[in-house]
C-alpha positions as CSV (number, residue, x, y, z in Angstrom):
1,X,10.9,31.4,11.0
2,X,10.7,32.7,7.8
3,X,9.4,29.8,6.1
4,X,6.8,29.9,8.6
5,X,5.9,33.2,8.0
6,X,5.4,32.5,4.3
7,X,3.7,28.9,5.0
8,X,1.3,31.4,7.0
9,X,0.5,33.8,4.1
10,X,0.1,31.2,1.9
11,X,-2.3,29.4,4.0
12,X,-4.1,32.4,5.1
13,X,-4.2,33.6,1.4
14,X,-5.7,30.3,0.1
15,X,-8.7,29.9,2.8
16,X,-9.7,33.1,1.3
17,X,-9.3,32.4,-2.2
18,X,-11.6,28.8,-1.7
19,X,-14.2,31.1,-0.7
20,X,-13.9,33.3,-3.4
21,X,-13.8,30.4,-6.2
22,X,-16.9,29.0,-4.9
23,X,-18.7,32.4,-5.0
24,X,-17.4,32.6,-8.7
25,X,-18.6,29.3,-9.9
26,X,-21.7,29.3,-8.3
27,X,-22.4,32.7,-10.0
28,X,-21.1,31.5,-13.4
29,X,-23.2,28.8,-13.2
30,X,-26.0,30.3,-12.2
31,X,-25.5,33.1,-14.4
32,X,-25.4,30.7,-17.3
33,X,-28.0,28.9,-16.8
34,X,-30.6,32.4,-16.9
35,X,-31.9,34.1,-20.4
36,X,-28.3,36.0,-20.5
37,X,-26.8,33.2,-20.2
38,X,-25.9,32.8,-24.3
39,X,-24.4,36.0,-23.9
40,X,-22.1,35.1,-21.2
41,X,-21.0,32.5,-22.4
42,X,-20.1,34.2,-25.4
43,X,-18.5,37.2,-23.7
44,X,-15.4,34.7,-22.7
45,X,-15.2,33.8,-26.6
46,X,-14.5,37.3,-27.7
47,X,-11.5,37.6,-29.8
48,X,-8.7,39.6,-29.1
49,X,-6.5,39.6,-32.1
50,X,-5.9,35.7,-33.3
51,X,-6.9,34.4,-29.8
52,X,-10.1,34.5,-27.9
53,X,-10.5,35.9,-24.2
54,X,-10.6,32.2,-22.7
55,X,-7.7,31.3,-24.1
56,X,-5.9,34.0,-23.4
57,X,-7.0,33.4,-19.8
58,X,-5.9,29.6,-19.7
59,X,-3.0,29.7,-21.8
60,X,-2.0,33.4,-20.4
61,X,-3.2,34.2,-16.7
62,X,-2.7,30.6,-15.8
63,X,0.9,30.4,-17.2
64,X,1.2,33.1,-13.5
65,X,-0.7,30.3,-11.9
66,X,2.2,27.8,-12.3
67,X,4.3,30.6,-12.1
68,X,3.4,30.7,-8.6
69,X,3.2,26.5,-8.1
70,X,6.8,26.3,-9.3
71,X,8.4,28.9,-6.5
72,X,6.0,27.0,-3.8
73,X,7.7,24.1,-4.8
74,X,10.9,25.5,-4.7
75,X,10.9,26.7,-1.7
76,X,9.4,23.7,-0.3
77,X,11.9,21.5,-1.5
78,X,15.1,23.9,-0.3
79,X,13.0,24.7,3.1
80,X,10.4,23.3,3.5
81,X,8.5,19.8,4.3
82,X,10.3,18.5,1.1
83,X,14.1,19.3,2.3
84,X,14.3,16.7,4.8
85,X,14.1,13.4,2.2
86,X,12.0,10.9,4.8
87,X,9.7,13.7,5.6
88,X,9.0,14.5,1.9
89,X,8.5,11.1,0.8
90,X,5.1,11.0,2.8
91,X,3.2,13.9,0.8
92,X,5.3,12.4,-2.0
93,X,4.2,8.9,-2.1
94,X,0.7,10.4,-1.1
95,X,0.4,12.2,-4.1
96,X,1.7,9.9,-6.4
97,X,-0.8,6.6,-5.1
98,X,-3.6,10.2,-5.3
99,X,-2.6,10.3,-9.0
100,X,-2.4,6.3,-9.8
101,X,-5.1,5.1,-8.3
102,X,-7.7,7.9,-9.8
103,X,-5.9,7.3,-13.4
104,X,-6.5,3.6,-13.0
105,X,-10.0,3.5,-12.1
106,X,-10.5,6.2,-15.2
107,X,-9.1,4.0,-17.4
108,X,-10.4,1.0,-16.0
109,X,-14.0,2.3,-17.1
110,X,-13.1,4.3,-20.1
111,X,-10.3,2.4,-21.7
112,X,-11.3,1.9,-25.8
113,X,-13.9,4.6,-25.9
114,X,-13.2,8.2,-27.1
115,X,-13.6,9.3,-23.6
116,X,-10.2,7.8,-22.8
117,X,-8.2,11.0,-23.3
118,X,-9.5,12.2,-19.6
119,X,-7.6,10.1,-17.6
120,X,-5.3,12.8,-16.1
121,X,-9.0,14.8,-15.5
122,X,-8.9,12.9,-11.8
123,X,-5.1,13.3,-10.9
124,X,-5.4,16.8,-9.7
125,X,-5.8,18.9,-6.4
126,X,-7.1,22.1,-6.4
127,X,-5.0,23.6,-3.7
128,X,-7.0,26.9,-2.6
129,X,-10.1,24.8,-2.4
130,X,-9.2,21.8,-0.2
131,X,-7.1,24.4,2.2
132,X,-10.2,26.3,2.2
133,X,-12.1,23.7,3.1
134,X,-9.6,22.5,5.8
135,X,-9.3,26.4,7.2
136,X,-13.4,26.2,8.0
137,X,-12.1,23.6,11.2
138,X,-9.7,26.6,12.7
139,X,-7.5,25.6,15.3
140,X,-8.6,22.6,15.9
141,X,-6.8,21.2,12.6
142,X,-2.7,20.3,13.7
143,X,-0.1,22.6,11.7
144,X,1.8,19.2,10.6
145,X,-2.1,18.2,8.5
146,X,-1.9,21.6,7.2
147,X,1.5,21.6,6.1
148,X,1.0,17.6,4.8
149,X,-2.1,18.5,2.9
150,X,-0.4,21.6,1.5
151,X,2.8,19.8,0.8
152,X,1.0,16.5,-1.3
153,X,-1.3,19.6,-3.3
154,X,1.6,21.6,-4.4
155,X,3.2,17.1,-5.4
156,X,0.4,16.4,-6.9
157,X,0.0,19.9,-9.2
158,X,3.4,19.2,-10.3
159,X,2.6,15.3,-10.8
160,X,-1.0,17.1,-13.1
161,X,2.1,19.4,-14.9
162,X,4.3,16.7,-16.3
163,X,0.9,14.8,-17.6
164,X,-0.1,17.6,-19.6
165,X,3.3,18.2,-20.6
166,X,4.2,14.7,-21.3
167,X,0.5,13.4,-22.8
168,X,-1.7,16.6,-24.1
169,X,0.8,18.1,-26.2
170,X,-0.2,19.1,-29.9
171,X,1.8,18.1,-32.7
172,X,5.2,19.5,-31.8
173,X,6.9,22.1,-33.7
174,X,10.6,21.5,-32.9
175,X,11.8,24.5,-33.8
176,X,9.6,26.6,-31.4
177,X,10.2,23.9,-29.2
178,X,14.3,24.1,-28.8
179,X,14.4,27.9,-29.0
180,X,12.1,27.6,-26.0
181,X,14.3,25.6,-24.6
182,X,17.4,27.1,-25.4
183,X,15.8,30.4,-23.5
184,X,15.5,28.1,-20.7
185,X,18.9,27.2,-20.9
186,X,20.1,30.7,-20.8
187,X,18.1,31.0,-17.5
188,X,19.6,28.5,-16.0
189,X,23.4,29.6,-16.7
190,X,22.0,33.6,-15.5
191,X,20.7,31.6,-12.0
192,X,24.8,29.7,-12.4
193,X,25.8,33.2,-12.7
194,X,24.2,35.0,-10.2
195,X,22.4,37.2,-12.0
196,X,20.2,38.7,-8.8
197,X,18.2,41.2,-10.9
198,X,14.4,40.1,-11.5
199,X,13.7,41.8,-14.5
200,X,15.8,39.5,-17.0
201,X,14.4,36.5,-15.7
202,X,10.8,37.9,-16.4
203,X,11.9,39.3,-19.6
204,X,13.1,36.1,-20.9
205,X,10.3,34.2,-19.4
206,X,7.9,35.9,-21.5
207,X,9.8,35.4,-24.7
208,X,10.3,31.5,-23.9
209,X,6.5,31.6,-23.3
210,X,5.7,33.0,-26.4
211,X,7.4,30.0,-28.1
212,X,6.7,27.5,-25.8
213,X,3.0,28.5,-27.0
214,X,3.7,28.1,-31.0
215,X,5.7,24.5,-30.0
216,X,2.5,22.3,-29.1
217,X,3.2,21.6,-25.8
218,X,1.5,23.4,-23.3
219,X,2.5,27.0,-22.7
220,X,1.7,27.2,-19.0
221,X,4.8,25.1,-18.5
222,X,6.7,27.9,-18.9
223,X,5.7,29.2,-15.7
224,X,6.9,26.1,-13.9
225,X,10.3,26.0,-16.0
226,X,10.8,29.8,-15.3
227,X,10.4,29.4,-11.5
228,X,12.9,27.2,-11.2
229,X,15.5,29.0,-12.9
230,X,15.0,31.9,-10.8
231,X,17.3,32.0,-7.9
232,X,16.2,30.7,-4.6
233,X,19.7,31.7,-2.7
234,X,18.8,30.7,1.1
235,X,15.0,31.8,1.1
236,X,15.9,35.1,2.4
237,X,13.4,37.7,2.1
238,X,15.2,39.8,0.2
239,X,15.8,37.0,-2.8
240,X,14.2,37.9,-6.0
241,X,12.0,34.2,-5.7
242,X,10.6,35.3,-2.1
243,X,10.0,38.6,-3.2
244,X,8.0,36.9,-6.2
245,X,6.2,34.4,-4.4
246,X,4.7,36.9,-2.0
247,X,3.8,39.2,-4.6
248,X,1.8,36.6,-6.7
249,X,-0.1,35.5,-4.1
250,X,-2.8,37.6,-4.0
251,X,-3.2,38.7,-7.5
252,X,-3.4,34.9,-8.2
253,X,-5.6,34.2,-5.7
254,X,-8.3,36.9,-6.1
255,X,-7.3,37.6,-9.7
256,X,-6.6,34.9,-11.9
257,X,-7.8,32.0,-10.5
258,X,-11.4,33.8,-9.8
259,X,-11.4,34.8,-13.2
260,X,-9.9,31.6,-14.7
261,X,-13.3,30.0,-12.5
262,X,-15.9,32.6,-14.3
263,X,-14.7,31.5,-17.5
264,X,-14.4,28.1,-17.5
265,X,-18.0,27.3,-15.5
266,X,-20.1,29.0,-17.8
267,X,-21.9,25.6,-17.9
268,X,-25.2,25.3,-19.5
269,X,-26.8,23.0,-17.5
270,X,-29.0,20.3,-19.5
271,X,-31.2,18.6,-17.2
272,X,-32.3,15.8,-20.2
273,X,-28.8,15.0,-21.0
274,X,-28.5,14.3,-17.0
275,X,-32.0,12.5,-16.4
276,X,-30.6,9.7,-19.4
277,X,-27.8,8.1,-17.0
278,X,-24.3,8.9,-16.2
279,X,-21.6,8.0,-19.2
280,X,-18.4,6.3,-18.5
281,X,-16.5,9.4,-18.3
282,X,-18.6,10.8,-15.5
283,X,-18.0,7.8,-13.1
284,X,-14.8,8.0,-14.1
285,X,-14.4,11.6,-12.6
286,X,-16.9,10.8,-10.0
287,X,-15.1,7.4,-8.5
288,X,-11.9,8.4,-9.5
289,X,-11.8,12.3,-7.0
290,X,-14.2,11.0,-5.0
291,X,-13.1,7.5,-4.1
292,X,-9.5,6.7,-5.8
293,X,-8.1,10.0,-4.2
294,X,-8.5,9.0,-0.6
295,X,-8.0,5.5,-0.9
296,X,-4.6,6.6,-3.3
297,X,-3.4,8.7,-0.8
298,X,-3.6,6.5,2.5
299,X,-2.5,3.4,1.1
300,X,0.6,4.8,-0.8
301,X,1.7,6.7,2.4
302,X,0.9,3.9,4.3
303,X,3.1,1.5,2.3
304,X,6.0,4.2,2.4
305,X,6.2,3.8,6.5
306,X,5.3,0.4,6.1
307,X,8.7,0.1,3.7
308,X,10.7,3.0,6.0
309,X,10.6,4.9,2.9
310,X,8.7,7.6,4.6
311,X,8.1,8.0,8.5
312,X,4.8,9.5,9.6
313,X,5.9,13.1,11.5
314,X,4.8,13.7,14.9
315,X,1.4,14.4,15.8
316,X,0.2,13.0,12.0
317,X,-2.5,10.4,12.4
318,X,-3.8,8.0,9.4
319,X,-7.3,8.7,10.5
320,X,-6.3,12.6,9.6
321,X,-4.3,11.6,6.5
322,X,-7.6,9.7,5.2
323,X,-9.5,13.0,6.0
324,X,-6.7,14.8,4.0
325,X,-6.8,12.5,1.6
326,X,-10.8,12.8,1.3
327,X,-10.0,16.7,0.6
328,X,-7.7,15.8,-2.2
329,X,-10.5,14.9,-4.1
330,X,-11.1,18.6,-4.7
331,X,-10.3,18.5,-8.8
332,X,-11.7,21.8,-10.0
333,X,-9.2,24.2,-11.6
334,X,-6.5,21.3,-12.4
335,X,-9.3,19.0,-13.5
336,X,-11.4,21.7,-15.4
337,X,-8.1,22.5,-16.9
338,X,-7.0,19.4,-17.7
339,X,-10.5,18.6,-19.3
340,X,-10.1,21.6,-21.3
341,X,-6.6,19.5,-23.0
342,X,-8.2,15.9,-22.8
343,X,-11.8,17.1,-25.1
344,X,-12.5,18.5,-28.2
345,X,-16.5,18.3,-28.1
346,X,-17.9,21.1,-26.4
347,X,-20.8,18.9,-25.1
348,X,-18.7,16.4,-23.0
349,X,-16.2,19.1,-21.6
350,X,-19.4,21.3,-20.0
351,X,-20.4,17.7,-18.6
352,X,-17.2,17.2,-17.7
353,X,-17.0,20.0,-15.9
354,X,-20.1,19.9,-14.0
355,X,-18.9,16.5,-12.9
356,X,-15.6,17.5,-11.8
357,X,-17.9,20.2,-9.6
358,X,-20.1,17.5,-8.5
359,X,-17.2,15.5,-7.2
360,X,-15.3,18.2,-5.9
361,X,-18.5,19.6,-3.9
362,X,-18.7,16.1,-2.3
363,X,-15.1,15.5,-1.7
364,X,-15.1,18.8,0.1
365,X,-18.5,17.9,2.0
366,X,-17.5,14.4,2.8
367,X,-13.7,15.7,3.8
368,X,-15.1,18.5,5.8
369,X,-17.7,16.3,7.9
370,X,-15.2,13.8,8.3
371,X,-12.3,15.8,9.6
372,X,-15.0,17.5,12.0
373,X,-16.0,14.8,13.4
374,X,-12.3,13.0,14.1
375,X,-10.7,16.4,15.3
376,X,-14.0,16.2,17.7
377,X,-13.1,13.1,19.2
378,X,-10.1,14.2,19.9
379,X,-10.7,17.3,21.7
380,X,-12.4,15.0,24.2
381,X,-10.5,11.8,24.8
């Protein structure tokens, strides 16, 4: 009952979030693309001490972000649709052929050119979008394709984690890099302890953050690594990673992620650059969200039953995990992010990321359409 309750926050809280992200980016665009736009753009590049206001926002704010990714997974994997093994190896093997599949046809167009790097730009699901899209179909939508679609987004943000940690990491700098660690260490024998007290946890967290940031890899790992040394106990509502969970989701939903969307799609739109043909990288993106995402995420859970690694839960259809699979093409603030990591020129990432909003605008459309009509039919057989 309780998990249900917070599946039922969570859900409610995203649907609202997808429609304030796309209110966001459409302004940012739009605002960018006016005779203030220079300014705009330059607003997000302000410097605050030895970093600018963007980077405090992607390598700050959206450490809270995965904050908040890491306690959904927790609790999903002590509670949820990932504590029962077969159950969890459907979104799990959805996720994973959603990841593959996208990567290879990426690389399969891009390989040997310098556009290469972007190959985790595809891999992603942005979570409060393809909810929010799938919340626009009300009732009609079955809680197990909400909780399945829910379940392979939160997979497949953690699948987009380990990439960045594992592939757009900077020139390490051990020593930053096993102090964080050894904070992280400490966590984990204060969670052996049971150490029930928030504070310490957060405390810590922001000083393994703070060299997790000078290591070269990727400081908004920290969030993820900090959530799972916080205690889970049984889920209760009066453990400290409940507590947390509920509390970050609305600050991260109409905070930081609307804010981490005003920054990052301040896109200058150049019509000349478009009118000359799409580069590799963009049909990367394109095919890889738009096509490689659905046809990853069928066929991977398909083989799973198909193998009785995975057995399809009641009232699941394949024609509704196609449509859920369809959604996962939503990229956007995993994608954006990730192409933020992958590029250095700022050219190709504002391409990138009009691309990525391209693709995630007809993923939703597509999705959206799709599920409609399906969910239709079925209403009347």
């Amino acid at each position: 009952m309780r998990a249900t309750k917070l599946f039922t926050s969570f859900f409610e809280s995203e649907k609202a979030s997808g429609i304030i992200l796309l209110l966001c980016t459409v302004f940012s665009i739009l605002i960018t693309n006016t005779s203030i736009g220079e300014t705009y753009s330059h607003f997000w590049h302000t410097q605050l001490g030895s970093f600018s206001l963007e980077h405090l926002i992607n390598d700050g704010l959206m450490t809270i972000f995965f904050l908040m990714i890491g306690l959904e997974l927790e609790r999903e994997i002590y509670i949820g649709e990932l504590s029962n093994l077969r159950n969890a190896m459907l979104p799990v093997m959805g996720a994973l052929g959603g990841m593959l599949l996208p990567a290879l046809i990426y690389y399969f167009l891009n390989q040997g050119t310098l556009y290469q790097n972007g190959i985790g730009i595809p891999m992603a699901t942005d979570i409060a979008f393809a909810i929010g899209i799938l919340s626009l179909l009300g009732n009609r939508v079955p809680v197990v394709l909400k909780v399945f679609l829910t379940a392979l987004a939160v997979i497949d943000d953690l699948g987009a984690i380990l990439v960045i940690a594992l592939f757009y990491s900077k020139d390490l700098h051990t020593t930053n890099l096993f102090i964080a660690l050894g904070i992280f260490v400490v966590l984990l024998a204060m969670n052996r302890l049971k150490v029930y007290k928030l504070w310490p946890y957060l405390l810590l967290g922001a000083l393994m953050w703070w060299f997790m940031l000078h290591s070269g890899v990727h400081a908004t790992i920290t969030g993820v690594l900090l959530a799972f040394a916080i205690p889970f106990e049984k889920g209760e509502e009066q453990s400290i990673s409940y507590k947390l969970e509920h509390f970050l989701h609305k600050p991260v939903s109409f905070i930081i992620l609307p804010i981490f969307a005003l920054a990052n799609t301040a896109i200058a739109i150049n019509f000349k650059t478009l009118s000359n043909g799409l580069p590799t990288y963009a049909w990367g993106i394109l095919l890889g969200l738009v096509v490689g995402k659905p046809l990853g995420i069928t066929l991977f859970s398909w083989l799973a039953v198909k193998v009785r690694l995975a057995r399809l839960t009641h009232g699941l259809q394949w024609k509704s995990i196609f449509g859920a699979g369809i959604l996962g093409g939503i990229g956007f603030t995993m994608s954006i992010f990730v192409t933020l990591l992958a590029f250095s020129d700022t050219e190709i990432i504002n391409n990138a990321k009009l691309y990525i909003i391209i693709a995630s605008v007809l993923a939703g459309l597509f999705g959206l359409l799709y599920l409609k009509s399906i969910l239709k039919l079925k209403t009347e057989d």
